[in-house]
DRENVEXZA-190028 format. One record per atom (N, C-alpha, C, O, CB): residue number from 0; atom name; x, y, z. Coordinates in nm, 4 decimals, decimal comma. Atoms other than C-alpha are relative to their C-alpha. Glycine has a CB too. Layout:
<rs>
   num   atomo          u          v          w
   NUM      CA          X          Y          Z
...
</rs>
This chain:
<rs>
   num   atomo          u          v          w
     0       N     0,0514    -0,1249     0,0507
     0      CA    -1,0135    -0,6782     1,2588
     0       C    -0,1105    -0,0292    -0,1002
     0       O    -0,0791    -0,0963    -0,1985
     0      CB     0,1120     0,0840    -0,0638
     1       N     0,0391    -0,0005     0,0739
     1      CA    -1,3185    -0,6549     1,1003
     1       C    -0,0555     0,0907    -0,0543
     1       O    -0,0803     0,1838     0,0224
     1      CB    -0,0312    -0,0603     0,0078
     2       N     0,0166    -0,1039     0,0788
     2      CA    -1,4335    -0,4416     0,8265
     2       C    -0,1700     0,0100    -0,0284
     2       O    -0,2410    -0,0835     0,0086
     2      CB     0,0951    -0,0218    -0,1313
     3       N     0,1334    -0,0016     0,0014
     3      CA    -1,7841    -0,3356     0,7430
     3       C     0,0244     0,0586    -0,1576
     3       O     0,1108     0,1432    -0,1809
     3      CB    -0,0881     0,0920     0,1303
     4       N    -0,0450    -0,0394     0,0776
     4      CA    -1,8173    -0,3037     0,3858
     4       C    -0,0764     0,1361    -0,0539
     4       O    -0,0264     0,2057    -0,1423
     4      CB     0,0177    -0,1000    -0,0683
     5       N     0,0631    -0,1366     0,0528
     5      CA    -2,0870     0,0008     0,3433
     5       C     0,1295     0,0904     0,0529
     5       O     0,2014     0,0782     0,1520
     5      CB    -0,1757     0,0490     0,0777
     6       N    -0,0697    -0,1237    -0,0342
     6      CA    -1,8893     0,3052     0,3276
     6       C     0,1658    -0,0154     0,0193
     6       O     0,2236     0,0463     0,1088
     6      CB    -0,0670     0,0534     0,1348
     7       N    -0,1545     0,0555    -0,0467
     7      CA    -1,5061     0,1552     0,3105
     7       C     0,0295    -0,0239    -0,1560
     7       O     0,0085    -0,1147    -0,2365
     7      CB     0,0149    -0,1671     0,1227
     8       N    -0,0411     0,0239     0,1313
     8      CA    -1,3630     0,2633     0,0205
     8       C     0,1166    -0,0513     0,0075
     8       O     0,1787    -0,0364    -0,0978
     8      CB     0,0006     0,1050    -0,0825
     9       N    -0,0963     0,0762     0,0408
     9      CA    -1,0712     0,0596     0,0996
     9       C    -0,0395    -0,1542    -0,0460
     9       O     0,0485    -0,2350    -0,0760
     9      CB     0,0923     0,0048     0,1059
    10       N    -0,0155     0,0699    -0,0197
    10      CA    -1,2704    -0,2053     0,0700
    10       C     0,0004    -0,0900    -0,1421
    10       O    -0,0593    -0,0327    -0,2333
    10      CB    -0,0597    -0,0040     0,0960
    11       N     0,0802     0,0580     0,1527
    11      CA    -1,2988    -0,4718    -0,2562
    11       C     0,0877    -0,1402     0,0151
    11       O     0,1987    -0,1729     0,0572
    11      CB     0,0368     0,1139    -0,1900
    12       N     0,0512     0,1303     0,0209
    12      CA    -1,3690    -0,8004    -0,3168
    12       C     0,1071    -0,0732    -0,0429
    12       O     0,1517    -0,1569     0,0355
    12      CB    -0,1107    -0,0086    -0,0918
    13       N    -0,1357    -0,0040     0,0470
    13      CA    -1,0569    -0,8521    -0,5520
    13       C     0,0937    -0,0765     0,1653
    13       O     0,1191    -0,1958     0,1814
    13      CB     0,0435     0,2000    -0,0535
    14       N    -0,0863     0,0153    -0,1311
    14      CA    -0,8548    -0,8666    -0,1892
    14       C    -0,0729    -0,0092     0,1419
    14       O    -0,1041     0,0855     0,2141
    14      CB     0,0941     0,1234     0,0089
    15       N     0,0538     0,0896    -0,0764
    15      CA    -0,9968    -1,0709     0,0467
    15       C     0,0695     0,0135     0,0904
    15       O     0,0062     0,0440     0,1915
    15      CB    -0,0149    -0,1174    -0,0375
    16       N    -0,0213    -0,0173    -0,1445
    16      CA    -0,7277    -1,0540     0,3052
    16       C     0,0337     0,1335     0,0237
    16       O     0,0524     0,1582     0,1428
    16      CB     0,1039    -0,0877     0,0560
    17       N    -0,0361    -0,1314    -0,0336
    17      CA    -0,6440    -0,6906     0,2810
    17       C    -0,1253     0,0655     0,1196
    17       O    -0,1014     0,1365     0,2172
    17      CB     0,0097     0,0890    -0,1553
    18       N     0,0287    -0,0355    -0,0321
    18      CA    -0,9601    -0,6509     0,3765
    18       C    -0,0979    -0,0064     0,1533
    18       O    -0,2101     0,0326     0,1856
    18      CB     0,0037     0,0164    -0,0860
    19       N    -0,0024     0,0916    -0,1508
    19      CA    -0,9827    -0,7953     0,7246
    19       C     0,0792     0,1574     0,0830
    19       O     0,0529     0,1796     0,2012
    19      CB     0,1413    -0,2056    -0,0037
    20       N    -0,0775    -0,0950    -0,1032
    20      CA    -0,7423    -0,4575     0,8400
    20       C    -0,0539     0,1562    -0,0254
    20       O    -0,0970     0,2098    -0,1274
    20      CB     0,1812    -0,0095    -0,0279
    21       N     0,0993    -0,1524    -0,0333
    21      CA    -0,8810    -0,1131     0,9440
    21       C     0,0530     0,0974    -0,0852
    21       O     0,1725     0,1193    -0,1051
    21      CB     0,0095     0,0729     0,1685
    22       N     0,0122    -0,0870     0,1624
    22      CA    -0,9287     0,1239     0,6513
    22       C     0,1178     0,1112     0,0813
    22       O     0,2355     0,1173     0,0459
    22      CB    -0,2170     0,0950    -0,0685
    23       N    -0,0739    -0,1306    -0,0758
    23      CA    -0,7860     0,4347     0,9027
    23       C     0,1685    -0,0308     0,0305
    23       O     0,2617     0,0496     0,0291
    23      CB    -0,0859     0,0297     0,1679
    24       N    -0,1376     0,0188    -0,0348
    24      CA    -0,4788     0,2119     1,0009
    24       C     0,0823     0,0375    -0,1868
    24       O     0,1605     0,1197    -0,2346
    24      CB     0,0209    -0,1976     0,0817
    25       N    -0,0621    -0,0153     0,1553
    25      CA    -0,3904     0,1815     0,6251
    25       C     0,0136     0,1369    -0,0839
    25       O     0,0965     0,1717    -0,1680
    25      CB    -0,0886    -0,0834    -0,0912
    26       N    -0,0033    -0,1505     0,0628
    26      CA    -0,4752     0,5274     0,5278
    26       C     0,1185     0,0668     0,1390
    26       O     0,2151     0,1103     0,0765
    26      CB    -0,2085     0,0954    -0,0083
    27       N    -0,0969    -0,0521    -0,1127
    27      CA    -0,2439     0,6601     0,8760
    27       C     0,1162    -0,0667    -0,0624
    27       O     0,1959     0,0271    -0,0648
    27      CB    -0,0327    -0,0459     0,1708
    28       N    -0,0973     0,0463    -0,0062
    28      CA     0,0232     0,4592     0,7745
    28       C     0,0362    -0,0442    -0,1621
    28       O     0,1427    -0,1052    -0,1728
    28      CB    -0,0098    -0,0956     0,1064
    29       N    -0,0450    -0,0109     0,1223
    29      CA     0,0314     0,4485     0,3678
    29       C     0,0567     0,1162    -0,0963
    29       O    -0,0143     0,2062    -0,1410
    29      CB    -0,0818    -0,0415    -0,0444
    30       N    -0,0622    -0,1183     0,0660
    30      CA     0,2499     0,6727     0,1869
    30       C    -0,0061     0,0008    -0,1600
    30       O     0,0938     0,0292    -0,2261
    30      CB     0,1487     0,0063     0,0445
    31       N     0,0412    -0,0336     0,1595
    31      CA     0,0752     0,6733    -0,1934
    31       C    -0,1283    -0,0815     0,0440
    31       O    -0,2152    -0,0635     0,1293
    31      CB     0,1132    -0,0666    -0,1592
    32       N     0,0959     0,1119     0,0870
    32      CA    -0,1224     0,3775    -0,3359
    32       C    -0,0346    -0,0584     0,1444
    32       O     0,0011    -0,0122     0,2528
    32      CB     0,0880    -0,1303    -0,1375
    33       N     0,0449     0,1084    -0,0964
    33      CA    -0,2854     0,0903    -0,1216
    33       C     0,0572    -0,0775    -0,0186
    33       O     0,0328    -0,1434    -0,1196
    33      CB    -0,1118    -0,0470     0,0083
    34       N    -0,1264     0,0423     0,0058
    34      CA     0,0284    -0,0739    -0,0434
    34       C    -0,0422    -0,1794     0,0265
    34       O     0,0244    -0,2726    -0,0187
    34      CB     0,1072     0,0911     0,1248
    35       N     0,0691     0,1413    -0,0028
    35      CA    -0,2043    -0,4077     0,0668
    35       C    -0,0595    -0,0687    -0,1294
    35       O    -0,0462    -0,1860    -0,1645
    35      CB    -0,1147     0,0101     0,0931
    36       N     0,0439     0,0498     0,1386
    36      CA    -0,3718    -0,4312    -0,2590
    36       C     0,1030    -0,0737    -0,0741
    36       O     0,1016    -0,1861    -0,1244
    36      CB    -0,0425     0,1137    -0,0874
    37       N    -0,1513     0,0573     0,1066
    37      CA    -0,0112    -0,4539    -0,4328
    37       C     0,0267    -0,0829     0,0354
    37       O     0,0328    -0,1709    -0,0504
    37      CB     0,1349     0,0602    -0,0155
    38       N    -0,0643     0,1303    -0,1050
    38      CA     0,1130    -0,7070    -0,1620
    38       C    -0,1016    -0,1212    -0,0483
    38       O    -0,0692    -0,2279    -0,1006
    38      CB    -0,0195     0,0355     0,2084
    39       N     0,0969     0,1030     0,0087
    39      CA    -0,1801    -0,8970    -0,1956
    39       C    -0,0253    -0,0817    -0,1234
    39       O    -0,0409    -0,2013    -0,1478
    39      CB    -0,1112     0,0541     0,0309
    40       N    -0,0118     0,0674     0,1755
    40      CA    -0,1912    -0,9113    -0,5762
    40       C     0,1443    -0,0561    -0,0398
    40       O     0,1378    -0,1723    -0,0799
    40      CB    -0,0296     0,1369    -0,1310
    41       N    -0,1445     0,0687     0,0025
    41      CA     0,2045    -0,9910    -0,6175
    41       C    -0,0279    -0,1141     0,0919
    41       O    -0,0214    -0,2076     0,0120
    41      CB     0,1355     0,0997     0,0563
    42       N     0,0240     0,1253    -0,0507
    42      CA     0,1294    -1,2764    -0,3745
    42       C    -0,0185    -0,1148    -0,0767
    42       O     0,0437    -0,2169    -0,1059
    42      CB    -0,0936     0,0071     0,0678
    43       N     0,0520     0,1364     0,1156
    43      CA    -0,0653    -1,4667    -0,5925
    43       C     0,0913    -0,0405    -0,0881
    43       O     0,0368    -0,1213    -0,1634
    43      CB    -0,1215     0,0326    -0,1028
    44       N    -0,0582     0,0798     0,0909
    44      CA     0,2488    -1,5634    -0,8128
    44       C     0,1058    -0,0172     0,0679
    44       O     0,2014    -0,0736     0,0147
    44      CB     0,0165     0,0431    -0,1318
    45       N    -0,1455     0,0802    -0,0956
    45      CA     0,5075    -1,6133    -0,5078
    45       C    -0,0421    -0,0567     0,0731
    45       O    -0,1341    -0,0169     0,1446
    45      CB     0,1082     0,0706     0,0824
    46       N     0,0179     0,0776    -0,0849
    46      CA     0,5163    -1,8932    -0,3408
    46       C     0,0471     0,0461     0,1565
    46       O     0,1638     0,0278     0,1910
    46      CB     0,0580    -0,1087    -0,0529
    47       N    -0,0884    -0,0238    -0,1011
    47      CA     0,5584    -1,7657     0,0038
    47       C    -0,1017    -0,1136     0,1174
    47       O    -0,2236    -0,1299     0,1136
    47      CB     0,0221     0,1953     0,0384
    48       N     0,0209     0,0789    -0,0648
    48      CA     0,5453    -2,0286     0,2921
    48       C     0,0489     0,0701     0,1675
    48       O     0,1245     0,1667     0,1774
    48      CB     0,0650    -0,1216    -0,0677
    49       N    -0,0641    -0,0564    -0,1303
    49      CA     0,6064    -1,9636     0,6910
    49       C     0,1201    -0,0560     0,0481
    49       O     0,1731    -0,1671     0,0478
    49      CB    -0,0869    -0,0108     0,1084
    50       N    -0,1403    -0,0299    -0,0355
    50      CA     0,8886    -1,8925     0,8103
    50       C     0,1166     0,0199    -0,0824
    50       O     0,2279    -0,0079    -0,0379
    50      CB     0,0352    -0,0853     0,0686
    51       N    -0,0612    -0,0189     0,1215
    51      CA     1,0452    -1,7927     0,4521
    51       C     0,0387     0,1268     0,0530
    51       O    -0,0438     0,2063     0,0980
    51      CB    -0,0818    -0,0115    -0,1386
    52       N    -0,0283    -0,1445    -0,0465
    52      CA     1,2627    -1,4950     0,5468
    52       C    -0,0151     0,0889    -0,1744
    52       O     0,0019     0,0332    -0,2828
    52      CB     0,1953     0,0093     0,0932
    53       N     0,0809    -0,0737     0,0621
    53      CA     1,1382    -1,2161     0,3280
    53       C     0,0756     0,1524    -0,0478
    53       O    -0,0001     0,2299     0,0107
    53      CB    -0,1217     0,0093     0,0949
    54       N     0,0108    -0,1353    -0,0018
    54      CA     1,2732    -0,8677     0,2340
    54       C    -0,0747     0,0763    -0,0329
    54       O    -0,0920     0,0565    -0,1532
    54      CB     0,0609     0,0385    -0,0352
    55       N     0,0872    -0,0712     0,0394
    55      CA     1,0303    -0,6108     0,2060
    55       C     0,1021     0,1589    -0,0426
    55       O     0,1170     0,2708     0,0065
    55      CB    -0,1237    -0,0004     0,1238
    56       N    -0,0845    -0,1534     0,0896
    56      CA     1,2487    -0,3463    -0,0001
    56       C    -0,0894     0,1583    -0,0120
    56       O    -0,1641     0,1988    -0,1012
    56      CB     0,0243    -0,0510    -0,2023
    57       N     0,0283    -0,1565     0,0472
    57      CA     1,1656     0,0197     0,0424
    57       C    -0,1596     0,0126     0,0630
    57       O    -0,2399     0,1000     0,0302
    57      CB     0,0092     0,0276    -0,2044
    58       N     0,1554     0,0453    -0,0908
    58      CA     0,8307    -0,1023     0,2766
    58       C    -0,0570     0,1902     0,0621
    58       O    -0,1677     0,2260     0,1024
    58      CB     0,0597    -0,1547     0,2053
    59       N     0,0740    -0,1240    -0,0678
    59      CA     0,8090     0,2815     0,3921
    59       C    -0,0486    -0,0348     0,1437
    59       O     0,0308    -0,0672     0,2320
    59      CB    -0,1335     0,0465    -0,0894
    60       N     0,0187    -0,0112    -0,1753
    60      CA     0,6037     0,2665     0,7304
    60       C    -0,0106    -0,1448     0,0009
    60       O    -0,0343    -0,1858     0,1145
    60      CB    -0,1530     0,0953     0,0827
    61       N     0,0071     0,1381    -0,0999
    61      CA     0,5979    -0,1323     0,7209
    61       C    -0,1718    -0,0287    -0,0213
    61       O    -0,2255    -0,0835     0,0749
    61      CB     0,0549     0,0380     0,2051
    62       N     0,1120     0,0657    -0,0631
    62      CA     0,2502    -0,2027     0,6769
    62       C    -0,0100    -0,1421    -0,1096
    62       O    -0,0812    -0,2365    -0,0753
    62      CB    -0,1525     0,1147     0,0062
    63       N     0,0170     0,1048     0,1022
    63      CA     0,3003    -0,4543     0,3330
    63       C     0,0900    -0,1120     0,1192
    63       O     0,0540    -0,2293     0,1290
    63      CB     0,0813     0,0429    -0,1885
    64       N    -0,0881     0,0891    -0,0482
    64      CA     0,5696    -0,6125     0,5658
    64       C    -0,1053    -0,0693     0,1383
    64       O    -0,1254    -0,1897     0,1545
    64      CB     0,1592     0,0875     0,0430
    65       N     0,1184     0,0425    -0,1280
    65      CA     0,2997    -0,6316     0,9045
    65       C    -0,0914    -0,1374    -0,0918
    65       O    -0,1049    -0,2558    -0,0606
    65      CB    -0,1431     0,1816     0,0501
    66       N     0,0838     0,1250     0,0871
    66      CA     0,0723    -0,8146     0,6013
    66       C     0,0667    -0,1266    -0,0070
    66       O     0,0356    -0,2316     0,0494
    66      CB    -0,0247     0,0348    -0,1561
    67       N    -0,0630     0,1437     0,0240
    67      CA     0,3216    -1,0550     0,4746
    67       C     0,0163    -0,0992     0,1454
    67       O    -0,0177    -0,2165     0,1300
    67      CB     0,1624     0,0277    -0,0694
    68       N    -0,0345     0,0249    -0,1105
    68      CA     0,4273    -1,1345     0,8839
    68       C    -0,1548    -0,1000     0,0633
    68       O    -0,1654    -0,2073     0,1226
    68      CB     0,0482     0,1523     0,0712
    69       N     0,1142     0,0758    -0,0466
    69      CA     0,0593    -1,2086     0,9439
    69       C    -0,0595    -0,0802    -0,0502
    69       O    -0,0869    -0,1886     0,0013
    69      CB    -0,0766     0,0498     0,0267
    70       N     0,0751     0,1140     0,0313
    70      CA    -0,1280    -1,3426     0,6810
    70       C     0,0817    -0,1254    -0,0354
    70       O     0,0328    -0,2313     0,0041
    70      CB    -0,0875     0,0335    -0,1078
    71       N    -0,1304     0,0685     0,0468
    71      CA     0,2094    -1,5435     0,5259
    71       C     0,0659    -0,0822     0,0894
    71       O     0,1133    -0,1898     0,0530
    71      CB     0,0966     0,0914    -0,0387
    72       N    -0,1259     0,0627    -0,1373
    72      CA     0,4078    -1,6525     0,8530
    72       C     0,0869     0,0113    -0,0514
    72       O     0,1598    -0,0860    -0,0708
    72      CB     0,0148    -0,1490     0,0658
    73       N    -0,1598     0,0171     0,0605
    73      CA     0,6877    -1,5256     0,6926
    73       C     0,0775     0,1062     0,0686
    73       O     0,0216     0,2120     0,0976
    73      CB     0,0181     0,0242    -0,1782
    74       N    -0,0759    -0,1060    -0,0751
    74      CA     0,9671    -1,3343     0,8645
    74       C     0,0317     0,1465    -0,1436
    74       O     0,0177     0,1493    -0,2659
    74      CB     0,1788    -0,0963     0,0750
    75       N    -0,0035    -0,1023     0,1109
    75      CA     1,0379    -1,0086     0,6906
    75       C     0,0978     0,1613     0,0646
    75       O     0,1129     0,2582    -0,0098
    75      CB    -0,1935     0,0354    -0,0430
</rs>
């Protein structure tokens, strides 16, 4: 997936892999905040490795958990 950054206000610099996934999927399928941003920033102080099974607590539609699954290799 790639993103084009004119006109993508999901998009920013900050989050580098969030922003590899389609602004519309994330807005269709986020229920508040930009649930990738959070994922993405909490990352940076857990060590997560592949195939680390994972709970994604209270994930709503699943898309922080799709993230962790892809960019991470971690089960979830």
């Amino acid at each position: 997936m790639s993103i084009i950054k004119e006109n993508n206000i999901l998009y920013n610099e900050r989050f580098p892999l969030s922003n590899k996934y389609d602004p519309d999927w994330i807005l269709d399928n986020s229920m508040g905040i930009n649930a990738l941003w959070l994922t993405e920033w909490l990352c940076e102080v857990i060590e997560l490795k592949p195939g680390m099974r994972v709970l994604d607590l209270g994930c709503g539609r699943a898309i922080s958990s799709v993230f962790l699954a892809k960019e991470f290799g971690v089960q979830v």
